[in-house]
N, C-alpha and C positions, 0 to 999 in steps of 0.2 A: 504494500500500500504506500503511496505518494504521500507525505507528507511535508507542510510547510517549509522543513529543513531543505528540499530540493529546489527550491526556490536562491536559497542563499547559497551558491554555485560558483565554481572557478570553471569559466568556457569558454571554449577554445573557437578560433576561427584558423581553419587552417587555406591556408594561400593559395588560388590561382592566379597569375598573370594572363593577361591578355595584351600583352602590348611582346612588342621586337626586346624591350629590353626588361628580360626576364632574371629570376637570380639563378644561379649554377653553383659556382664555385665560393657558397658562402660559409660565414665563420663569426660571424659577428650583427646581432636587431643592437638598434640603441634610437630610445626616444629622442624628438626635442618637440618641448612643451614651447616652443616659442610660434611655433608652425603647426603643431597639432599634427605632425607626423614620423615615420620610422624609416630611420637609413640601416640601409642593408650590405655589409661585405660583401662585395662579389668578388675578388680575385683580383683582377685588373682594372675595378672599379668600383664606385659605389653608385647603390639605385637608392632612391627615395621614393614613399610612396604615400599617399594621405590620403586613401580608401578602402584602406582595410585591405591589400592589395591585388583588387582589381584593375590595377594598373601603374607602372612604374616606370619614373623619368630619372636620367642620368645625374647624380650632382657633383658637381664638379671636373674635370679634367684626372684627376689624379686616383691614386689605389690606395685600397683599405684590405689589407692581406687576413687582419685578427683583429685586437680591440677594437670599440671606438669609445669614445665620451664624449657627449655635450655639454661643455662648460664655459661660462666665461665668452659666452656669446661666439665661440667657435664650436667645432667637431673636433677634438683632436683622436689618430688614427694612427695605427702601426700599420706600416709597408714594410714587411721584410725587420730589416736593422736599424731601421729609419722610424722614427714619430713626427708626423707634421699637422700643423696646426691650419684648418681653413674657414674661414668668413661662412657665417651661415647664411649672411644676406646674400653676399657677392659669390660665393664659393670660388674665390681667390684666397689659395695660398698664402699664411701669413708669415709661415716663416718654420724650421722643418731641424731636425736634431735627428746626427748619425751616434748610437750609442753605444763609445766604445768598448770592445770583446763583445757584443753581443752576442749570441749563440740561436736562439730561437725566440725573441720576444710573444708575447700573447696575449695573456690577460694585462687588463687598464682598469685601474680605480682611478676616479677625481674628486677633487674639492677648489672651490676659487684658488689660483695660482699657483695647482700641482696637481699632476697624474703620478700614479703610483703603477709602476708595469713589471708585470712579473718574464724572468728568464726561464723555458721550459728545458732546456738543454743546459743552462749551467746551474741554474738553479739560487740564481741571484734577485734582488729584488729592486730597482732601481726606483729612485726618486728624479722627476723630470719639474722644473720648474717654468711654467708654460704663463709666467706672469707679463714678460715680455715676447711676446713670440716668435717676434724677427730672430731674438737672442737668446734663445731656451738655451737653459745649463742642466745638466746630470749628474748627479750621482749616485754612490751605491750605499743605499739602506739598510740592506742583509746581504753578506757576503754569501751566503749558503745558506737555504730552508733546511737541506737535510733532506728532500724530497724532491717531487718533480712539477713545482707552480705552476697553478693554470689560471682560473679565473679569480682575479680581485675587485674587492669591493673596499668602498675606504668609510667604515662607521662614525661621523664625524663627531657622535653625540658620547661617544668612548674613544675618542681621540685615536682608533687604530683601523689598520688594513684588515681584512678578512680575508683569508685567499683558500682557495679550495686545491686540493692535489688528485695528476692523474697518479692511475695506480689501484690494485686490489683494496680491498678494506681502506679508503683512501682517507687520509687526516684533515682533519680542517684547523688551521693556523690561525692564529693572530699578531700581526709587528705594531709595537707602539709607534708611533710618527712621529714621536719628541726623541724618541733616545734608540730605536730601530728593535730594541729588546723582541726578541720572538717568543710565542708561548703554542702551548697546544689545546683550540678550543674542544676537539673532539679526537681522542686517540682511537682512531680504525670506529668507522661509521657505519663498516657494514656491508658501503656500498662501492661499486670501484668507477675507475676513469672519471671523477668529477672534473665537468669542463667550467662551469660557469655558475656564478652566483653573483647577484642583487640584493638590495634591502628596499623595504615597502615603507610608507610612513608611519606606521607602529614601530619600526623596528625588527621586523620580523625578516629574515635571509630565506630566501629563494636558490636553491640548487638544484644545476640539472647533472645527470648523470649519464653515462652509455651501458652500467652493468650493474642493474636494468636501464632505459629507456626511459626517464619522469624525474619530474619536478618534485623535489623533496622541499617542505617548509619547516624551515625552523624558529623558534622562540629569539628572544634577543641573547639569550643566555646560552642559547642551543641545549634547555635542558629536556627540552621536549620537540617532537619532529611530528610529520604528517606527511603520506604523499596526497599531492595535491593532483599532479597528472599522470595518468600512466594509463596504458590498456588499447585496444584496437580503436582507431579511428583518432587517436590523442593527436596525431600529425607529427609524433616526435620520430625521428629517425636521426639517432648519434645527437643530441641535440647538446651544443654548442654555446658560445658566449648569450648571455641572457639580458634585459633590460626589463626593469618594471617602471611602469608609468605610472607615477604616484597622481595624475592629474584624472586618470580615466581607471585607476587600479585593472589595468591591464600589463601581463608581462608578455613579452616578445623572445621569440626565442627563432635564431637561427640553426634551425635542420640539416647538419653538414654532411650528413646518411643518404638522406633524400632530395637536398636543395630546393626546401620549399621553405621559408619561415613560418612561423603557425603563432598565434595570438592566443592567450587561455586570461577569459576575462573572470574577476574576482568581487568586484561590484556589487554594491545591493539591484536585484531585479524586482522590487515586490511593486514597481512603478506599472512592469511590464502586466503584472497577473496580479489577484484576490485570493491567494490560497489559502484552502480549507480541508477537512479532513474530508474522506472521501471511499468509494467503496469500486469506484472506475481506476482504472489503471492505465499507462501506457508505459512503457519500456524499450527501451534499447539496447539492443548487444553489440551493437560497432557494426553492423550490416545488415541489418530490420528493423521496426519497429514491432511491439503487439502490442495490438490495442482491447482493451476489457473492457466489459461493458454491462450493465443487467440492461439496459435499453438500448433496442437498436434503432438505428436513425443517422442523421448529418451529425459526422464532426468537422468542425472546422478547424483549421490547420495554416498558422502563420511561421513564419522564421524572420529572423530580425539579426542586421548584422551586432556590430558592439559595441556601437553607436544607439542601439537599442531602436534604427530605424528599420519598417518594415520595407522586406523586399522580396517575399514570395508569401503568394497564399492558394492554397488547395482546400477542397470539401471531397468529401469521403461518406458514402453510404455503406455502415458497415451493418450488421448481424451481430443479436445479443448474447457476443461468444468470441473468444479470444480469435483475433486474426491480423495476420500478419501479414504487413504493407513494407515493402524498401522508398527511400525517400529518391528513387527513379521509379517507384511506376507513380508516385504522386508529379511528377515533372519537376520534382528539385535534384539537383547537383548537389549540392550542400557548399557550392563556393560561396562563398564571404557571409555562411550565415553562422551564429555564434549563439543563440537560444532559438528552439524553434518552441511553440506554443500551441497547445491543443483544447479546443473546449467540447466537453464530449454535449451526446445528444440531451442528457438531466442538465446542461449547464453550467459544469464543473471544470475548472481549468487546472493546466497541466503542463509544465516546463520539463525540457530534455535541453541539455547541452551533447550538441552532437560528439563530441572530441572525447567522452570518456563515458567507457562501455559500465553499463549500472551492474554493479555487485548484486 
């Protein structure tokens, strides 16, 4: 049985392009709340897209190999050995740092006039100061993790780095930012190859992993965890550098398995539906629906991207008796929708997030 609880939902929109300039070879979502949109690493480039992405234009001239961060009214971005800084009005170049020994740069934390980037090959941690960016200087924070650094986040409100490690039973770190001191927030997690982690505006850290496949949430303290995404249809595939957009509590995640980025929205929905107890059902396994019912009759059937605006609607004559509909013979794809909504024939409504198959 559906209750209330299903309503307050982390869902996901997972990516189609429709345009020439699609993503492939990415590594890296990162929001900017300045434009209401998501730059996406592609390899030899970046795409940016501000439709949830149904369609993606080029920004800038230049590549985004791994990190990025929006800070400081720039993008700043790892190419290879290189972090440069670009205009997010102009997306001109503002000025670009070669970091010497670098090995494999990757993960990027920021705060106003500094990124924090981790070494995955030597396993160093670099502070980049990005306050003048024609003249950005560098140096080294953590001479050695001790491990193998992937994704960093910088917890401004505990003055430290959070950085996630690949690897089996992988650790999660913490470097003070005044004095570089390394500690260990979680000795072997469980889970391995952690690529990428975020923080939300509570506080709470967002991890994604490749072994399993999903988005782990944790506490501020990491004393406590949840998986938030996982399962057939989640869109995650190796999933990669992560951003949360504290302005639309959406996190983005680039898919470097699959080369799709996928959106898993966190958001109150109760604007979307009136939910109540109820004795109708609908369910999802990542490749059906089934619909329950003591009354048979029209149900109607919305989806709504994560914007919470509608963009596909179906009615269905079903039979007072469990039957099972795929969201192709109702004539949805499932691109860019992130709640779809069901009001059965008694009048009873009913939310599914397509992106994670129901327990």
């Amino acid at each position: 049985m559906f209750k209330s609880s299903l309503f307050l939902l982390s869902l996901v929109l997972s990516m189609s392009a429709s345009l020439a300039q699609t993503p492939s070879n990415i590594e890296s979502a990162e929001y900017d709340p300045t434009a209401n949109r998501w730059f996406i690493s592609n390899g030899s480039s970046i795409l940016q897209t501000s439709d949830g992405g149904n369609s993606y234009a080029y920004f800038g001239t230049v590549s985004a190999t791994h990190g990025m961060e929006v800070v400081d009214g720039m993008l700043v971005v790892i190419a290879g050995g290189t972090i440069r800084a670009i205009d997010l009005e102009t997306e001109q170049v503002l000025g670009s740092i070669n970091i010497s020994g670098a090995g494999f740069l990757n993960g990027m934390g920021s705060r106003s006039g500094e990124v924090i980037v981790s070494d995955f090959s030597t396993a160093k941690i670099h502070r980049v100061d990005i306050s003048d960016p024609a003249n950005m200087t560098s140096e080294i924070l953590v001479p050695s993790t001790g491990s193998t650094p992937n994704g960093v986040v910088i917890d401004e409100a505990n003055n430290r780095a959070v950085i996630v490690n690949w690897g089996n039973n992988a650790d999660i770190l913490a470097v003070d930012l005044d004095t570089g001191l390394l500690s260990t927030l979680i000795d072997g997690t469980g889970i391995g190859n952690l690529d990428g982690i975020d923080i939300d505006a509570d506080g709470n850290f967002y991890v994604s992993s490749w072994s399993p496949a999903r988005i782990t949430k944790y506490t501020n303290d990491f004393s406590e965890s949840e998986t938030v995404v996982q399962g057939a249809g989640s869109g995650l595939g190796n999933p990669a550098d992560i951003s949360y957009a504290w302005q639309t509590d959406t996190l983005g995640v680039a898919n470097s398995g699959n080369g799709i980025p996928s959106f898993h929205y966190f958001g109150d929905t109760s604007d979307l539906t009136n939910p109540i107890e109820h004795d109708d059902e609908v369910q999802w396994d990542g490749i059906q629906l089934t619909f329950s019912s003591m009354q048979g009759g029209q149900w109607n059937c919305m989806a709504y991207n994560v914007a919470g605006q509608l963009i596909a609607e179906a009615s269905l004559e079903l039979p007072a008796a469990p039957t099972r509909v795929t969201p192709e013979q109702m004539g949805w794809n499932g691109g860019g929708s992130a709640i779809w909504q069901f009001t059965s024939p008694a009048g009873q409504m009913h939310a599914v997030r397509p992106g994670l198959r129901l327990q």
